[in-house]
C-alpha positions as CSV (number, residue, x, y, z in Angstrom):
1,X,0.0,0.0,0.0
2,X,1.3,3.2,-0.6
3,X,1.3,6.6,1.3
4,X,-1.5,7.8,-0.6
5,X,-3.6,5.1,-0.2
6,X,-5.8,3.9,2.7
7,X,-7.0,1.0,3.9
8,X,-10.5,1.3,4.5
9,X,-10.9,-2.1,6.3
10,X,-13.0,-2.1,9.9
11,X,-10.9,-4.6,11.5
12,X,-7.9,-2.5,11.2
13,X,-9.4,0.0,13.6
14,X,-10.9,-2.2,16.7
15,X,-8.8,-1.0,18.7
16,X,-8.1,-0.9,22.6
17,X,-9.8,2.4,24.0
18,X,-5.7,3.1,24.8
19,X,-4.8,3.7,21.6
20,X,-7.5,7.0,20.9
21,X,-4.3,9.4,21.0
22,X,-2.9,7.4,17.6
23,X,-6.5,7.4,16.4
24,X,-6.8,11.1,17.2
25,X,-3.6,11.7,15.3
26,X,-4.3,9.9,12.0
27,X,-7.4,11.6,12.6
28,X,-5.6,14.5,11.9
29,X,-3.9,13.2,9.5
30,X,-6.3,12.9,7.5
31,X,-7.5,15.8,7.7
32,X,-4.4,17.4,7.0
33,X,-4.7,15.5,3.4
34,X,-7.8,16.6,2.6
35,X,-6.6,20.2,3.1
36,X,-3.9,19.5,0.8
37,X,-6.5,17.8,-1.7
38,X,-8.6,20.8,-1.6
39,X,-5.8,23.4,-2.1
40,X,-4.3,21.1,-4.8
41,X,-7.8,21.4,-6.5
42,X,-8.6,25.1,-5.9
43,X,-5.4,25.9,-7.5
44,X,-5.7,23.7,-10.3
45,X,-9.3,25.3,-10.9
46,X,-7.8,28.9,-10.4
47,X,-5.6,28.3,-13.4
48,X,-8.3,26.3,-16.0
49,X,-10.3,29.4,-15.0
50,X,-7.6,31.7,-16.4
51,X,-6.8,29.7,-18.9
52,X,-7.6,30.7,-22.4
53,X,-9.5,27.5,-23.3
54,X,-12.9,28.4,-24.8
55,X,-16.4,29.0,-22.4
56,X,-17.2,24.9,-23.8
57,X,-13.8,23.4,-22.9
58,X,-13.0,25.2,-20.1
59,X,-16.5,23.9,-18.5
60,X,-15.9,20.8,-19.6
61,X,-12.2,20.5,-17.7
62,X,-14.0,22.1,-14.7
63,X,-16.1,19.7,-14.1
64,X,-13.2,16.7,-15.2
65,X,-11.7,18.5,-11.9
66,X,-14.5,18.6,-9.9
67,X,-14.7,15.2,-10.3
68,X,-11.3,13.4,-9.9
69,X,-11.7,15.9,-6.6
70,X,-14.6,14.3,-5.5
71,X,-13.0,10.8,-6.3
72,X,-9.7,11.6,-4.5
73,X,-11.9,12.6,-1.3
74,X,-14.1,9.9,-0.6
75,X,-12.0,7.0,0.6
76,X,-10.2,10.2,2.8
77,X,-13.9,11.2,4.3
78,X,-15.2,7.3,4.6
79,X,-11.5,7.0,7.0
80,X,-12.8,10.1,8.9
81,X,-16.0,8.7,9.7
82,X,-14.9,5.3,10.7
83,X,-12.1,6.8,13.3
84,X,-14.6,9.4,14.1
85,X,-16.6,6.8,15.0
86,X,-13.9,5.0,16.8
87,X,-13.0,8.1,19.1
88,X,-16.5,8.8,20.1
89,X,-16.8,5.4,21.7
């Protein structure tokens, strides 16, 4: 697996109620990535918007972005809720 991926697996994360500080710090982890994700994509969209591709193609590649962002999020926001989940127990 590499850095970028995660392993969305339940077992992985049944825990002892000791280990809530590593949980807490993925956590935050993760969190951290999807900040990066989403400043990654705003600044991706900032230059397509300035870009001098026609009305057509540039809403076309917006919404290309806007996808692959969605994509890149969702195993990162189904982590969150599962440790989420794990630290409110």
């Amino acid at each position: 697996m590499s850095a970028f991926e995660i392993d969305t697996s339940r077992e992985e994360l049944k825990e002892a109620p000791s280990q809530a500080p590593a949980l807490e710090s993925l956590y935050y982890s993760l969190l951290t990535t999807l900040t990066n994700l989403d400043f990654a994509y705003e600044r991706e969209r900032e230059t397509l918007s300035s870009s001098g591709l026609n009305s057509r193609e540039q809403t076309r590649a917006l919404e290309k972005l806007r996808e692959n962002h969605r994509e890149r999020r969702a195993p990162y926001l189904q982590q969150l809720a599962i440790l989420q989940e794990r630290i409110d127990r």
